[in-house]
SEVEX-457819 format. One record per residue (C-alpha): x, y, z. Coordinates in Angstrom, 3 decimals, decimal comma, m for minus. Layout:
[[X Y Z]],
...
***
This chain:
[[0,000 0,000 0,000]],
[[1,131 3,881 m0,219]],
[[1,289 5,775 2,602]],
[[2,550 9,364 3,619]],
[[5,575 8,750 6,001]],
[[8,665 10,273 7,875]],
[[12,051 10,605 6,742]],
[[13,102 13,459 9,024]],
[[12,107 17,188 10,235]],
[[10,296 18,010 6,871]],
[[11,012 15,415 4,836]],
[[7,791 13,077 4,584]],
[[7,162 11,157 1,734]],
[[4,596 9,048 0,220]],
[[5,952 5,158 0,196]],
[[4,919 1,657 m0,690]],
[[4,464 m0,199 2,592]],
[[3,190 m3,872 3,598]],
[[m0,546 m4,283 3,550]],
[[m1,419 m3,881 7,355]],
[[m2,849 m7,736 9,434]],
[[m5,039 m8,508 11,928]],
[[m2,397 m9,007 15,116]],
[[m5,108 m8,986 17,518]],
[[m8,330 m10,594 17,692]],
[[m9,627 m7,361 18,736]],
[[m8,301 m5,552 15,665]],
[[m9,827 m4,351 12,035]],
[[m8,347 m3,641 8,772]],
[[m10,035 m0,521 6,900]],
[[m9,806 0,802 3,535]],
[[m9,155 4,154 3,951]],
[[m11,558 6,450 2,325]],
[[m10,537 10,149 3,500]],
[[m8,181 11,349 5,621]],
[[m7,025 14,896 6,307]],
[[m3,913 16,684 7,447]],
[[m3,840 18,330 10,708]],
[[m2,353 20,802 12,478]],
[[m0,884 18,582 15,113]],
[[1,214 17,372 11,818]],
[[3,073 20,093 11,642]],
[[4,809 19,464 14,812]],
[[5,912 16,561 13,808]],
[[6,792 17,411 9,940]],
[[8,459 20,486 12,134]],
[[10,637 18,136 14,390]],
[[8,733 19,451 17,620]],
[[8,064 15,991 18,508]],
[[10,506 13,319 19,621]],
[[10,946 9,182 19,628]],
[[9,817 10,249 15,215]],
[[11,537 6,992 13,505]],
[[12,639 6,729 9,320]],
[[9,483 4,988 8,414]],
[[6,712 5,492 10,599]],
[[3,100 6,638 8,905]],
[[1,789 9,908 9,559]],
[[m2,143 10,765 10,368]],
[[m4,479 10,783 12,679]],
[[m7,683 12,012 11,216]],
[[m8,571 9,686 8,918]],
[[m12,287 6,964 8,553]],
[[m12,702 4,184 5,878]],
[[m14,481 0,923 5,274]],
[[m13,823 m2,192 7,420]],
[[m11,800 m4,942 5,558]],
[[m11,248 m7,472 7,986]],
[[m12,329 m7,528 11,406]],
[[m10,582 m9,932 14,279]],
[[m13,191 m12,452 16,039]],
[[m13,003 m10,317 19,600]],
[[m13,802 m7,283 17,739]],
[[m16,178 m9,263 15,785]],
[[m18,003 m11,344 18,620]],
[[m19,301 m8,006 19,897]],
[[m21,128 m7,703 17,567]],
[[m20,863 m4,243 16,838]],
[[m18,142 m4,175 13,882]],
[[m18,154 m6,451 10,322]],
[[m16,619 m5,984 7,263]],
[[m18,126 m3,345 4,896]],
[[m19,443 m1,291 8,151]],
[[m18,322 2,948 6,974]],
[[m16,600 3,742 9,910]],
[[m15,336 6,982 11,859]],
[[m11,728 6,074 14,336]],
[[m10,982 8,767 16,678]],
[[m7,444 9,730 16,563]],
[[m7,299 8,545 20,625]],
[[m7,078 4,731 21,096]],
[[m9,669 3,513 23,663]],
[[m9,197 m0,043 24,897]],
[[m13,062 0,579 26,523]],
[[m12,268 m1,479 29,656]],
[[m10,249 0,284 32,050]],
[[m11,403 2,695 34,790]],
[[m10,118 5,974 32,155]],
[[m12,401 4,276 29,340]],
[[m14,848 3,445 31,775]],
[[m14,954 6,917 32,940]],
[[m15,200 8,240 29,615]],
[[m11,872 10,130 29,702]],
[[m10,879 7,720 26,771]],
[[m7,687 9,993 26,166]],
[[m6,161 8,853 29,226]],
[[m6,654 5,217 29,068]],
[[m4,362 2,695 30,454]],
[[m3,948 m0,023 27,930]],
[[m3,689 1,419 24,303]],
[[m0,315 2,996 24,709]],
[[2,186 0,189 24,108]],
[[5,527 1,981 24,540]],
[[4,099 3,285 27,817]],
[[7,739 4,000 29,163]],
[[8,634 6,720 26,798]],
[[5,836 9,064 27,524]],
[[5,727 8,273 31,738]],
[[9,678 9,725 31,302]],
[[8,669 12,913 30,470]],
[[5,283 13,280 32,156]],
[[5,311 10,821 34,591]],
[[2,280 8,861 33,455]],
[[1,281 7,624 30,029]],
[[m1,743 8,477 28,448]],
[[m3,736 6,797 25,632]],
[[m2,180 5,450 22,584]],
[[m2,595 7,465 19,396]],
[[m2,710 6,860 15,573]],
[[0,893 8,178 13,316]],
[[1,784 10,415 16,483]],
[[5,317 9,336 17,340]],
[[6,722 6,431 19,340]],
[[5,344 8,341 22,791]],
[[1,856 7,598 22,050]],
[[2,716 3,995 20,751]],
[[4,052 3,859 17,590]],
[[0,698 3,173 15,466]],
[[0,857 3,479 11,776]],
[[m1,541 6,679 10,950]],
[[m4,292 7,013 8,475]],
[[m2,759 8,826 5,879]],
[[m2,090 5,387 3,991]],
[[m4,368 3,350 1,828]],
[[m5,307 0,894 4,639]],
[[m4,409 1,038 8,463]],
[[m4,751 m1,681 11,370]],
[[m6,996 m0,416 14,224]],
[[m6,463 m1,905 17,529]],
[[m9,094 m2,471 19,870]],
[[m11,626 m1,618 16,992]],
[[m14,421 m2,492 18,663]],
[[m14,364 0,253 20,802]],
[[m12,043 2,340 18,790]],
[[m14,766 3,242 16,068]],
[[m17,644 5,714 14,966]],
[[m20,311 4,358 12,739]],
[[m21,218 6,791 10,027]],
[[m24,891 7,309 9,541]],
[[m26,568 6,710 5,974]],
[[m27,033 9,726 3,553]],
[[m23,886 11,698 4,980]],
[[m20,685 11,862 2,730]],
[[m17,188 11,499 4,191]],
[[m16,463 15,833 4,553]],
[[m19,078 15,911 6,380]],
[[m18,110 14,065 9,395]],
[[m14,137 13,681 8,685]],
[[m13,882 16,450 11,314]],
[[m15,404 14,268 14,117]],
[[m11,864 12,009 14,606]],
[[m10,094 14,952 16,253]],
[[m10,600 18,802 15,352]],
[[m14,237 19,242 16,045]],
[[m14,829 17,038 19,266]],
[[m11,239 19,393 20,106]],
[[m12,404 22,706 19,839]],
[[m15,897 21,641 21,391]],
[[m14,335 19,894 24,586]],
[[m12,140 23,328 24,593]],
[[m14,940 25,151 25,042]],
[[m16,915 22,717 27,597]],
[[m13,357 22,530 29,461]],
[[m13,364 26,827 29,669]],
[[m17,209 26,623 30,770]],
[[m18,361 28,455 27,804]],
[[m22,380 29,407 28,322]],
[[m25,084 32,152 27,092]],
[[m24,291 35,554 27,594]],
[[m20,017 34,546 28,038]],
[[m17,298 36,456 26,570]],
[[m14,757 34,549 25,102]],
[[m11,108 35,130 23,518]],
[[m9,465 32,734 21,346]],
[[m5,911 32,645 20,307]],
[[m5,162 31,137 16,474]],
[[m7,667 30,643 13,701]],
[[m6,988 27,501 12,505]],
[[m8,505 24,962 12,218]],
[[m8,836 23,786 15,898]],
[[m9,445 27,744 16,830]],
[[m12,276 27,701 14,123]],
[[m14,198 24,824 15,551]],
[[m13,687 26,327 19,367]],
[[m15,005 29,620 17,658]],
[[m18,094 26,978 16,219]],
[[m18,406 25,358 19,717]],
[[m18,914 28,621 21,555]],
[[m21,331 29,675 19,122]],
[[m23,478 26,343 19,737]],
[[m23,397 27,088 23,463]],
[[m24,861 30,518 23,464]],
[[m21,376 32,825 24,069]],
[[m22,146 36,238 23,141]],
[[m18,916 37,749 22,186]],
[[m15,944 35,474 20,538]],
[[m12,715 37,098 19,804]],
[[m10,063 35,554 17,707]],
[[m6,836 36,424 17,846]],
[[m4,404 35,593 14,551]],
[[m2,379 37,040 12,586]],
[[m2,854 35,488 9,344]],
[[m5,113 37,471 6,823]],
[[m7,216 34,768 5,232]],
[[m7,830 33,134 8,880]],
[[m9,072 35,818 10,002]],
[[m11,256 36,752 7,555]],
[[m12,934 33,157 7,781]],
[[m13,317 33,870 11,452]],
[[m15,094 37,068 10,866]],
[[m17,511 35,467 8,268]],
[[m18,041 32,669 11,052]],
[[m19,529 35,866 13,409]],
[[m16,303 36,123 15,372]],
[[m14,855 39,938 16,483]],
[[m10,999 39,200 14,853]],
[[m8,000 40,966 16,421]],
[[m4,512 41,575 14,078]],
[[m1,973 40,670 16,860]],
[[0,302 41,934 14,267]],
[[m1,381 45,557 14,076]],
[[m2,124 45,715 17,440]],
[[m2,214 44,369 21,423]],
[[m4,587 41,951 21,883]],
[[m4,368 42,758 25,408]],
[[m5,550 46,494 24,992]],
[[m8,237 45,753 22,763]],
[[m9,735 42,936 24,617]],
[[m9,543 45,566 27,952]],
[[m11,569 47,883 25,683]],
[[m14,553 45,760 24,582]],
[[m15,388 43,954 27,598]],
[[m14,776 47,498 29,371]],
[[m11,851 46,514 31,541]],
[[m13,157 43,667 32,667]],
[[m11,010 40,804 30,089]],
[[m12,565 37,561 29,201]],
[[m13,116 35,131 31,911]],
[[m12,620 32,536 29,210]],
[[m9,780 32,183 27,130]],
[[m8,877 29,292 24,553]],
[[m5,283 28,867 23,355]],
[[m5,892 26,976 20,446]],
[[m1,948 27,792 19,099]],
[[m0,168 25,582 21,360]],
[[3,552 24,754 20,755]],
[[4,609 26,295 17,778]],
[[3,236 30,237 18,789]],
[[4,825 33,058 17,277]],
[[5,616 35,935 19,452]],
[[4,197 39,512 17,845]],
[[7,263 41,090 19,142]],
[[10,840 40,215 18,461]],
[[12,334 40,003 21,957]],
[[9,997 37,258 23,221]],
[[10,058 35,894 19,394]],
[[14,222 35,980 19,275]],
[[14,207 34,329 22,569]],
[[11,825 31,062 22,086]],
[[13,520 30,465 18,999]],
[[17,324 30,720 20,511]],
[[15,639 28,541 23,626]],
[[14,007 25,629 21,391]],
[[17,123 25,575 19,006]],
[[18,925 24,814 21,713]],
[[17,071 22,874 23,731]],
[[16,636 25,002 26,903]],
[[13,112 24,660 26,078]],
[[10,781 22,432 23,864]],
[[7,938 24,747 23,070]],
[[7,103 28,519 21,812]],
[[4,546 29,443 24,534]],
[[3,787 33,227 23,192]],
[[m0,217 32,296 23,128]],
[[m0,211 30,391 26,213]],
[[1,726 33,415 28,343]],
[[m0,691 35,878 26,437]],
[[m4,188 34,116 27,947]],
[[m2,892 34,540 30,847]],
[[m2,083 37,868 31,159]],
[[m5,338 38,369 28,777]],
[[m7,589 36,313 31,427]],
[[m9,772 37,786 34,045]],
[[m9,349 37,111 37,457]],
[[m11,356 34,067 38,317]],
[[m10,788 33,132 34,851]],
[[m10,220 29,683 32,788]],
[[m7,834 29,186 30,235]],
[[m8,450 26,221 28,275]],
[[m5,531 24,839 26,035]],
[[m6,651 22,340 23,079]],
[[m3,150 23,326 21,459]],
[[m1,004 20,551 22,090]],
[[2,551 20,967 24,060]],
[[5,058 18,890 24,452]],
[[7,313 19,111 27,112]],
[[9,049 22,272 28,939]],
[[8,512 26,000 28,419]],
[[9,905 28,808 29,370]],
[[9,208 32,085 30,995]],
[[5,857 30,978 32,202]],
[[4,008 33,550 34,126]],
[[2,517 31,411 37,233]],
[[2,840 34,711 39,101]],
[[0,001 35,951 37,029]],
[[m1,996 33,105 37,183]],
[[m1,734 32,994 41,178]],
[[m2,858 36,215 41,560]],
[[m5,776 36,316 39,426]],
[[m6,898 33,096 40,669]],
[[m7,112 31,192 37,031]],
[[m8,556 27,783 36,498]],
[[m6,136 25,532 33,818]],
[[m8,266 23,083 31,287]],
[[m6,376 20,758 29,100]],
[[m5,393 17,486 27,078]],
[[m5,525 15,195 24,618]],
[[m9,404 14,736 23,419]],
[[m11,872 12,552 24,861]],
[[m13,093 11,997 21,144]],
[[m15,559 9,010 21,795]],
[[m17,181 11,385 24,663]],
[[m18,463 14,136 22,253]],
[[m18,939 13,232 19,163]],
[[m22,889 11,936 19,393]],
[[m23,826 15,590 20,329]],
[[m21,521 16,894 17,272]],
[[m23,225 14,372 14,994]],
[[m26,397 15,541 15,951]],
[[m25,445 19,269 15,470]],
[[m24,630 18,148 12,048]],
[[m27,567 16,123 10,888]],
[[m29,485 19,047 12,682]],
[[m27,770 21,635 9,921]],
[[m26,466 24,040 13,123]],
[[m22,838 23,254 11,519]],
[[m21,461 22,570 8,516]],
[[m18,018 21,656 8,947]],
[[m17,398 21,735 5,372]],
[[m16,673 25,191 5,545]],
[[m13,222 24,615 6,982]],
[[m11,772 22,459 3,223]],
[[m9,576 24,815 1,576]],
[[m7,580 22,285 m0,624]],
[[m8,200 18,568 m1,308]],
[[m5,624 16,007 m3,520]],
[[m4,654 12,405 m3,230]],
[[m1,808 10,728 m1,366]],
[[0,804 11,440 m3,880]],
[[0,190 15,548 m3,509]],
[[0,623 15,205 0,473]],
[[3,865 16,218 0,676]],
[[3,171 19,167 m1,378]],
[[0,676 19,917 0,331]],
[[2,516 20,025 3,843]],
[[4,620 22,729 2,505]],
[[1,554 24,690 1,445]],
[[m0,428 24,212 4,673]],
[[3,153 24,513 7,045]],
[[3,855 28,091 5,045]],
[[0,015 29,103 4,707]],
[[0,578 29,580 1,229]],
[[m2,857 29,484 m1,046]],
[[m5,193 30,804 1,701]],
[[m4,595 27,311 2,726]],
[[m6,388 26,577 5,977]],
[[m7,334 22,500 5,753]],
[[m6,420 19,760 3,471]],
[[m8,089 16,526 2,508]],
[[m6,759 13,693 1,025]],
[[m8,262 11,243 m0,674]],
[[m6,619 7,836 m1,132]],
***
């Protein structure tokens, strides 16, 4: 089969690999149908992500049509071959008390490399597909055909009568920006700020919209993304043209947002060059892993009493992070990986319901064979480029 995979910091390629197997009884083999390139990519095309081998298979948003199904997986009777399926870019074996809980992102039994991540965090979280030998080592969905373990639970049927754009979004970016929004508290009559217009920013801006906020400010610096926000009934702020922090005093009258989204996460630009000079010198040099502009802006952007809720992944260690700020104003922190399998019912039903169309987002679609272009284009934001899809 082809498949987009890693060669190094921005060097993927599309290669012939091995058809995937059944290894477990409780795995499937699907036919992959679309998949799409996500932001979280970048950080790996970007080298922001370590344990990255030659080889491994890139994506994690990605649904298909079952192949093969193992007899565990099949005994349940809830998965066969030719069922159109959805897999959540979180593994959830379904059986331990995280799964059980619901909090699928932190199970217990999908990561199989556990070590590598409890090193740096000091507990391992859930396994995750074409995300790096911390999360497991899983081939991604960016390939022709991928092996899903514990598939059974690790699956999303798609309802007749709605094509694959429509409900890509559900394996990661939509269930992220709406459990960014649930984790900030985000109700009628709120005020909210988010940092970055991408695509995870975009569906936080959706989210907030679909639980009644009243104001949402986005905060970018890229033209097009902006412009998509404002269309999407967001108030947009220029970080490049101006302080985010003295315009968001001025419309909620000195008050700031009491909820605040950093949808950027490790890869943040600073506006200004002394804290932009001095991520870049720390990360190059490994004093620090991530670029926490966004994150240190919320905070200083928050209210007292606040949340800030961060869907934008990090990795490790930053730098420079202002915990006096926090203390004092008395903020409430929100994060993680996504609890996809929690959220996406609701978000179905919000699309059958026509309240969202998440088509909106699909700037550029191609096959496997453009992916690789079409990394550069999304990574440099050339095009008006905002969100690929990829059709095997």
């Amino acid at each position: 089969m082809r498949a987009v995979t890693y060669h190094g910091t921005g060097d993927f390629r599309v290669d012939t690999h091995p058809d995937p197997k059944i290894e477990h009884p409780r795995d499937a083999v699907i036919r992959v149908t679309t998949t799409a390139i996500c932001g979280s990519d970048l950080h790996l095309y970007d080298g922001f992500i370590p344990t990255m081998k030659k080889g491994d298979i890139i994506g994690h948003e990605f649904m298909g049509i079952v192949e093969e199904v193992g007899p565990e997986a099949a005994a349940n009777g809830n998965l066969k071959k030719g069922d159109r399926i959805l897999i959540p870019f979180t593994i959830a074996c379904g059986n331990c008390l995280w799964c059980r809980k619901e909090e699928f992102s932190l199970c217990d039994q999908s990561n199989r490399e556990p070590e590598k991540l409890r090193m740096m965090t000091g507990a391992a979280g859930a396994g995750l597909f074409g995300y790096s030998h911390l999360y497991g080592g899983y081939d991604g969905g960016q390939a022709e055909y991928v092996r899903i373990p514990f598939a059974d639970t690790t699956h999303m049927k798609v309802p007749e009568g709605m094509d694959d754009e429509q409900v890509i979004f559900l394996t990661d970016i939509f269930p992220t920006g709406w459990q960014a929004a649930i984790n900030a508290e985000v109700g009628p009559g709120d005020t909210v700020a988010i940092w970055g217009a991408g695509p995870v920013g975009l569906f936080c801006l959706e989210s907030c919209k679909l639980l009644g906020a009243e104001r949402i400010v986005v905060i970018d610096d890229v033209p097009e993304r902006l412009a998509l926000a404002e269309r999407r009934g967001a108030a947009v702020i220029d970080r490049s043209k101006v302080k985010p922090y003295d315009v968001l005093m001025e419309v909620t009258d000195g008050k700031l947002p009491s909820k605040c989204i950093d949808a950027v996460g490790l890869e943040s630009h600073g506006a200004g060059i002394i804290d932009t000079v001095y991520d870049r010198v720390k990360t190059a040099t490994f004093q620090e892993t991530d670029r926490p502009h966004a994150l240190r802006e919320a905070i200083m952007c928050c209210a007292k009493g606040g949340i800030v809720s961060l869907p934008g992944v990090y990795a490790a260690v930053v730098d420079k992070f202002p915990i006096g700020a926090a203390f004092a104003k008395a903020l409430t922190f929100r994060m993680g990986q996504t609890h996809v399998l929690q959220h996406t019912d609701k978000l179905l039903n919000h699309i059958r319901e026509g309240d969202i169309d998440p088509t909106f987002l699909i700037t550029h679609r191609g096959g496997l064979d453009d992916a690789p272009e079409l990394y550069r284009t999304f990574r440099d934001k050339k095009d008006d480029c905002i969100k690929v899809v990829l059709k095997p």
